[in-house]
C-alpha positions, -999 to 999 in steps of 0.1 A, spaced: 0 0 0 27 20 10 46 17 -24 10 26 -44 5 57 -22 33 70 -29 32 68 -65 11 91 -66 25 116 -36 40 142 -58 -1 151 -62 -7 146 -28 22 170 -19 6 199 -39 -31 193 -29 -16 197 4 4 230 -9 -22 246 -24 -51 244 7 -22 258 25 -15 286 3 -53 293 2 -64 291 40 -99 292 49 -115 299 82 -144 276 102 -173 273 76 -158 296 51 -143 262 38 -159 269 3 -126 270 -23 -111 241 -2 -144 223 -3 -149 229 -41 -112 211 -47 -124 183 -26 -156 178 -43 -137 181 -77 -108 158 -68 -132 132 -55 -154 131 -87 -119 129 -107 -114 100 -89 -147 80 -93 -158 78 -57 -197 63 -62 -209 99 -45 -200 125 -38 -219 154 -18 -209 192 -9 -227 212 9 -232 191 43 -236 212 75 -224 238 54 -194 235 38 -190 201 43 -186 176 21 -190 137 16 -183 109 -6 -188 68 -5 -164 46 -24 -183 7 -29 -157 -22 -20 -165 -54 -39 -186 -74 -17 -208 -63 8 -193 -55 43 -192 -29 72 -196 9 65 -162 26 78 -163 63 82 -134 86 75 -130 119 87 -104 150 85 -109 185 91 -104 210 67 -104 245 82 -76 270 92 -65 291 121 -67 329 127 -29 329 127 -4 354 110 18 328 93 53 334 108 66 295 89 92 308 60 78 284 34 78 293 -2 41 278 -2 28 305 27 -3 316 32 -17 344 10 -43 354 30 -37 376 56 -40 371 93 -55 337 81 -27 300 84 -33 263 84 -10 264 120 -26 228 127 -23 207 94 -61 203 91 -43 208 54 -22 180 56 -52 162 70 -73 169 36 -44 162 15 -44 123 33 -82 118 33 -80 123 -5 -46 103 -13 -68 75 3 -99 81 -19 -78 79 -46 -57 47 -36 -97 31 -24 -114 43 -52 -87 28 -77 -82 -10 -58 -118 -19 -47 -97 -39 -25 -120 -45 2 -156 -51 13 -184 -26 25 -182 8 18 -159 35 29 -178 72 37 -152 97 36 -160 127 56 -147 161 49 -152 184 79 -156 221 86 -153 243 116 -130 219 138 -113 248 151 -140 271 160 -162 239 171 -196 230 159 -183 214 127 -192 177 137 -225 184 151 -234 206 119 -230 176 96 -246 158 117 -277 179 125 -282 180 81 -288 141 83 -249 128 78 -256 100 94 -288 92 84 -282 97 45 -245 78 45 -247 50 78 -218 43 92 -205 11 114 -176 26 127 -151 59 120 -117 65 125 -99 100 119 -63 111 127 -39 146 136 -9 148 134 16 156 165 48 176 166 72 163 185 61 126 178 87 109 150 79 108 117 63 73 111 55 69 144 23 68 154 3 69 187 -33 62 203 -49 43 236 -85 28 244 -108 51 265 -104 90 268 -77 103 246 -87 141 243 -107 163 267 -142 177 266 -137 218 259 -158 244 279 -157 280 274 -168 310 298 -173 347 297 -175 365 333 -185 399 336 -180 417 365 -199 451 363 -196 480 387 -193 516 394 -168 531 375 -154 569 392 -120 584 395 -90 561 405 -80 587 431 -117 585 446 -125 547 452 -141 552 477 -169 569 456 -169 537 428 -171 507 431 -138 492 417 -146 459 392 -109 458 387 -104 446 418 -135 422 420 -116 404 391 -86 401 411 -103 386 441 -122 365 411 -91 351 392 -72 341 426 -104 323 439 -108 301 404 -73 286 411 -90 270 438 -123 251 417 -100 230 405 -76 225 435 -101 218 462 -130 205 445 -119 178 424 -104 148 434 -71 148 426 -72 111 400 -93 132 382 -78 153 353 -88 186 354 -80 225 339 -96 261 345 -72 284 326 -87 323 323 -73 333 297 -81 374 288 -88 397 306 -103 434 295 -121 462 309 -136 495 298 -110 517 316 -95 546 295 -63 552 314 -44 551 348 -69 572 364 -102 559 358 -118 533 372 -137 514 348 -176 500 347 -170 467 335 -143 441 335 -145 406 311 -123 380 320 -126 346 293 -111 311 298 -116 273 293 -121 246 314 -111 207 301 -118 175 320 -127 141 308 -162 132 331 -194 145 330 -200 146 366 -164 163 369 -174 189 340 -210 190 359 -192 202 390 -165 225 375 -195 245 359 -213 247 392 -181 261 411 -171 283 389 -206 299 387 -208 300 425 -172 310 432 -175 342 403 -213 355 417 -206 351 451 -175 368 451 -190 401 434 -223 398 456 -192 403 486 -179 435 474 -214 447 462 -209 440 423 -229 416 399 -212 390 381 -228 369 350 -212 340 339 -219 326 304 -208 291 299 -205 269 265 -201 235 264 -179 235 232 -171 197 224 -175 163 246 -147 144 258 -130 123 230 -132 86 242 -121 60 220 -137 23 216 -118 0 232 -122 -32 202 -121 3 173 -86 16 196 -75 -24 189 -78 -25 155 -63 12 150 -34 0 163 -31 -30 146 -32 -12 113 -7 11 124 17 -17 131 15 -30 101 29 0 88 50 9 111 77 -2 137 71 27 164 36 27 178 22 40 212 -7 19 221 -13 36 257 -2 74 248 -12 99 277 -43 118 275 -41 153 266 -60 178 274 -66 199 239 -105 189 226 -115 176 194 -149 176 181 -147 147 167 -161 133 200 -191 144 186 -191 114 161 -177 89 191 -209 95 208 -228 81 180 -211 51 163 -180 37 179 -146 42 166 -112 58 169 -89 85 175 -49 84 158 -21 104 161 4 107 134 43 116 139 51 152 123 88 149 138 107 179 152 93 214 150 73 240 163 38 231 182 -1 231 172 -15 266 165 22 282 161 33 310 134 62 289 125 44 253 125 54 234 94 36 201 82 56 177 67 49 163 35 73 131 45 43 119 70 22 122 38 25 85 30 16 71 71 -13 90 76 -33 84 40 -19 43 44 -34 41 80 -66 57 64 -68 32 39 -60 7 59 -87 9 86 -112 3 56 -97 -28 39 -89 -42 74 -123 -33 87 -146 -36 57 
């Protein structure tokens, strides 16, 4: 498989080039979706469909018998990122970089169709699923609010990232949680604003924030147990002040929380509400607390996690069948909760991080991720 696939990687290796050139945001996807759609029909996938939950796009390649329905699934959206990378292949659009590989993601998906599509060697059918949004979240659960599931049917689904810092070639995965579920707050703290030199005649929500962001380093600390992984990062703060001598109205402080349990993501919400109201109520200011529930833990199937890692070793020498959890999100966790399946990670080698200026994809890991991908449906069909 390897040897077919890359055959044909000097095509794979621009795909890839181009989407990064020509980075689009969460569901703004539409010139990367069009190439999709148009590669896919090039390639004689049985169907092919654009427009799911909005720029989204689908397409099912028959095996030659009947079989299992394996799902496929990469992201294809870009970061608000000012590309920082050096490559001659850079972004053009400003302010705008595929700093995650969601790129090099696409580019594998396809290489796949293309090897699928041409052998036919396996049974079932293989639905290859083309996602937007991933970064901005909602992308799963948009497809799969416009009928994905229902239209194309699906017995399991697999989908892979790939991870600085992890060799090229190598790859990486484990059964049960692999990513955290992502929550995202807004707090704001209102109250008098006045003359800094006067505080006494405000009523200072500068300071109520202070009080605030020390307290939230304990929701964590002293409510959960301590086997239980947990984060509460704020992560901005702002207020309405207009210099060193005013004090302001109005202070917004934004963060995340992560955790891998319900009842621990139940009780993290609770805290944090109580800890944040309470705490203005004491200095006489009124605090609202907006809270998102952005995507669901990422848990992988323990007989799907199995054969994801028996794919990857026939491929490959270096594979981590009980990697740490991590606590970044995916909404692919969306699609766990529905059909059972699988979570990969893919070796980029040595470079800068995720959602860096300078991060680089590398074409080399080109050929393990789209083999892995084809793999899971002839192994699995």
């Amino acid at each position: 498989m390897i040897a077919a696939i890359e055959a044909f990687l000097p095509e794979a290796v621009a795909w890839r080039r181009d989407f990064h050139a020509h980075p689009e945001l969460s569901f703004a996807e539409h010139r990367t979706a069009a190439r999709v759609a148009e590669l896919l029909r090039g390639f004689g996938c049985d169907v092919v469909e654009a427009g799911v939950g909005g720029t989204g796009v689908v397409a099912v390649i028959n095996g030659r018998a009947s079989g299992r329905r394996i799902g496929l699934r990469a992201d294809m959206d870009a970061l608000p990122i000012l590309e920082a990378s050096g490559v001659a292949f850079a972004s053009t659009v400003p302010g705008v970089m595929h700093a995650c590989g969601h790129d090099g993601h696409t580019a594998m998906l396809l290489a796949a169709a293309k090897y699928l599509a041409a052998s036919r060697d396996f049974s079932g059918q293989a639905v290859l699923i083309f996602q937007p949004g991933e970064e901005a979240g909602g992308g799963a659960k948009a497809m799969i609010a416009d009928g994905l599931l229902e239209r194309y049917p699906i017995d399991e689904i697999y989908a892979l990232h790939n991870m600085p810092g992890l060799a090229l070639g190598a790859y990486a995965s484990r059964s049960g949680p692999i990513m955290a579920a992502a929550d995202m707050f807004e707090i704001v703290i209102s109250g008098r604003g006045g003359h800094a030199a006067q505080p006494h005649l405000a009523l200072d929500p500068v300071m109520i924030a202070g009080h605030v962001l020390v307290a939230l380093q304990t929701v964590v600390s002293r409510n959960v147990d301590p086997l239980k992984p947990a984060v509460l990062s704020v992560s901005t703060v702002a207020s309405e002040g207009a210099g060193a001598c005013v004090v302001p109205g109005r202070v917004v402080l934004t963060g995340t929380v992560r955790s891998f349990e319900v009842a621990v993501q139940d009780l993290l919400e609770d805290r944090l509400r109580a800890v944040v109201t309470g705490i203005a109520l004491a200095h006489g200011g009124v605090a609202s607390v907006e809270y998102l529930r952005d995507a669901p833990a990422t848990v992988n199937d323990a007989a799907c996690a199995k054969y994801a890692l028996a794919v990857a070793r026939g491929i490959s020498d270096t594979v981590e069948a009980d990697v740490a959890p991590m606590m970044v999100s995916e909404d692919f966790s969306e699609f766990l909760n529905l059909v059972p399946g699988a979570f990969m990670f893919v070796g980029n080698g040595a470079g800068p991080l995720l959602h860096h200026p300078g991060y680089a994809f590398n074409d080399a890991g080109l050929p393990y991720g789209t083999a892995w991908l084809a793999g899971m449906v002839e192994a699995r069909g």
